[in-house]
N, C-alpha and C positions, 0 to 999 in steps of 0.2 A: 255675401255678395251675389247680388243675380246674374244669370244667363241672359246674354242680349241676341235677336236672331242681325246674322249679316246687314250692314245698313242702315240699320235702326238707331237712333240718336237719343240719347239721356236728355229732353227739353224739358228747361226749367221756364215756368210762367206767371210771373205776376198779375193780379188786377184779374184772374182767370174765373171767375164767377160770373159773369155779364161781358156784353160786347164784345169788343175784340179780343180780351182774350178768350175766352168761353169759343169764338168764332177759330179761333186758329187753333184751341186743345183737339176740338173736335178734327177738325181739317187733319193737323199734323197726326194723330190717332187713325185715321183712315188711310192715310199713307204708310203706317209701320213703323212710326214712333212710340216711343214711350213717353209719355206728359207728365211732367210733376208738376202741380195746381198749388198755386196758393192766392190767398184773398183773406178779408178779414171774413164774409158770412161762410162759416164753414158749413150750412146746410146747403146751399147753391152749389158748393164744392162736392160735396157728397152726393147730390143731384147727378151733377156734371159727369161726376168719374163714375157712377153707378151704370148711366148712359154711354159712355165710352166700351166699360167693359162690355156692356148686352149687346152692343154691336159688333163686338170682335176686335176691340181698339185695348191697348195697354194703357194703365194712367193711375197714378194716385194724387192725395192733396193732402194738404197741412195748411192751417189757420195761419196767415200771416198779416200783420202790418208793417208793410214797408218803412212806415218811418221810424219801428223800432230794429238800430242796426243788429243788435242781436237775436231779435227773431229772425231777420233774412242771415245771418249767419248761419243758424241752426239750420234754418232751409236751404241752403248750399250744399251744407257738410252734411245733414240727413241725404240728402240724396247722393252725395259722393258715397258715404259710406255703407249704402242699400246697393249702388250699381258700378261702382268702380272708377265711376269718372263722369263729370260734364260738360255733355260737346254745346249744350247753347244756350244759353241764358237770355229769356224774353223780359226787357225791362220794361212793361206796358201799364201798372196802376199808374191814374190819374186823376185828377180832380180838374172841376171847370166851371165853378161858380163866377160867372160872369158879374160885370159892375162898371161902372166908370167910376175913374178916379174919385170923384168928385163924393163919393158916396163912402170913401172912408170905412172900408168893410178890413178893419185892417186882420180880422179871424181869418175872414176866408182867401185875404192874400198870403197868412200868414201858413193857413190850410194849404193852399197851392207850391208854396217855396217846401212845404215839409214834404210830399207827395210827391211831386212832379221833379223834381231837382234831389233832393235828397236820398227819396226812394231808389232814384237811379242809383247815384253815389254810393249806397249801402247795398246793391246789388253789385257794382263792381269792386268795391272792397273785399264782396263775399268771396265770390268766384274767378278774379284774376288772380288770385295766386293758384287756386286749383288748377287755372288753366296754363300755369306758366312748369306747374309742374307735371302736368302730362302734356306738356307742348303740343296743347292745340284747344280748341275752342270757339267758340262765336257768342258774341255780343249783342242783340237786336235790339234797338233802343226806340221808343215809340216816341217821337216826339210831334208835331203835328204841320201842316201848313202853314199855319201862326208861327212857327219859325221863322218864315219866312216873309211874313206880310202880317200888318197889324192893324186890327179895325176896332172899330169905337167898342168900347164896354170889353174887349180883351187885351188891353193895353198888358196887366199882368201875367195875365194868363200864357200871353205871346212872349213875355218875356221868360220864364220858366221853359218853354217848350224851345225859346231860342237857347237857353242854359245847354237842355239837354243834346240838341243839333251841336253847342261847340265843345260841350263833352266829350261826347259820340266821336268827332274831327281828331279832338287831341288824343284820344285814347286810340283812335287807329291808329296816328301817327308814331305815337310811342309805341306801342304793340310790337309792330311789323309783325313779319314773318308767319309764326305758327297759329295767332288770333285774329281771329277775323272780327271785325269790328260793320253794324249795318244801320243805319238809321232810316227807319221809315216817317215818312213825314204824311197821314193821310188829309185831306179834307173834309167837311162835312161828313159823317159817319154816321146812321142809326144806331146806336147807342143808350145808356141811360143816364150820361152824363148832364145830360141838360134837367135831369132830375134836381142836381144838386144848386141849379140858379133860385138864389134867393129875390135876387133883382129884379123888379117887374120889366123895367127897360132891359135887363140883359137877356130875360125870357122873350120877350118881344122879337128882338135881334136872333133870339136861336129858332124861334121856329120859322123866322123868315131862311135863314139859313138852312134848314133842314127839309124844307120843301123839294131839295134836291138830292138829299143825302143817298149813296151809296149804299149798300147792306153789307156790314162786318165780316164779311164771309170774305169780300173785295179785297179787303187789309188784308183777313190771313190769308189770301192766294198769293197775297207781295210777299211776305212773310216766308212762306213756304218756300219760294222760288229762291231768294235770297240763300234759306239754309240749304237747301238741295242741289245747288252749284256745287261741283269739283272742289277740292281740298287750295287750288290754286287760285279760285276765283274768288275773290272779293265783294258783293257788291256792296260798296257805301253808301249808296242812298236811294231811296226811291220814295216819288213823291205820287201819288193816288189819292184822286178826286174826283168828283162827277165830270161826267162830258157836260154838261148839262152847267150852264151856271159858273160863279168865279171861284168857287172857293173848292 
């Protein structure tokens, strides 16, 4: 088991190869975290945490696909059983191949229900019980704006992210007490999410959308602020997006 210095959090990271989370290992590392990374390119990951360390930041990683429940198991209990305990688990891999209905992609909505909803699910299967048994812990659940508001060609996508928004809800209210439960909801974000549109119209739609986008770094400072509250504060949500723009 490791030595932790005073203050320092055991942060568990999905999707931590690119964007947001890549943007918060780093952030949360420069404030005196310890980062465990996981993602499916495990050369990004090694990038990542090689970069960490030579700056003075603590962090490891391990190959994961969320939507296999027993690899995020193992990625749980590996880090339980390397540092003694997990104060926060970032549920952020995602997928976001855009489409309209009408285009019958039923892979890549079938891609997004496995990712974006499940991966959550098989993160809190991992780590609510670890955290029921060292009473205490936090939750960060990435879901997006499209929780909240739904536009053409993310009709699925929106629906997945609302999934994880009434997750997130039910899973604080059950909790109470010792688990802190946070759902960040960002807007348009730089990103490489928009890589995975295979849609010509949903590419369309994202780069108009992105003409505004925020830089990742944005999410992880909500991010950070959220875990960095007092043992008694909560925050359940917080929703970041451009000044600039609707989304």
């Amino acid at each position: 088991m490791t030595t932790t210095s005073p203050g320092q959090k055991i942060v568990l990271i999905t999707g931590a190869s690119s964007g947001i989370g890549e943007a918060t290992a780093k952030l949360l590392a420069e404030r005196g975290h310890h980062v465990v990374l996981g993602a499916r390119r495990a050369d990004r990951l090694e990038e990542l945490t090689e970069g960490i360390r030579a700056s003075g930041g603590s962090a490891e990683f391990r190959p994961l696909d969320v939507t296999d429940a027993e690899q995020v198991r193992l990625f749980v209990e590996g880090a339980h059983s390397r540092h003694g305990r997990v104060d926060v688990l970032v549920n952020n891999a995602g997928v976001m191949p855009l489409s309209k209905l009408e285009a019958l992609r039923l892979d890549e909505w079938n891609r997004m229900i496995d990712v974006n909803i499940r991966g959550v699910l098989h993160g809190i299967a991992a780590a609510l019980p670890v955290m029921r048994a060292q009473h205490h812990g936090q939750f960060v659940n990435i879901a997006s704006i499209g929780a909240h508001q739904v536009s053409p060609a993310a009709a699925v996508y929106c629906a997945t992210k609302y999934a994880v928004w009434a997750i997130s809800e039910g899973l604080r209210q059950e909790v109470g007490g010792d688990i802190r439960v946070t759902t960040i909801c960002p807007g348009v974000t730089e990103s490489e999410l928009a890589e995975s549109i295979s849609d010509p119209e949903g590419r369309e739609e994202m780069r108009t959308f992105r003409s505004v986008a925020i830089p990742a770094s944005s999410v992880g400072a909500a991010i950070a602020f959220a875990i960095d509250q007092p043992a008694d504060v909560d925050v359940s949500e917080i929703i970041v997006r451009p000044t600039a723009g609707q989304s």
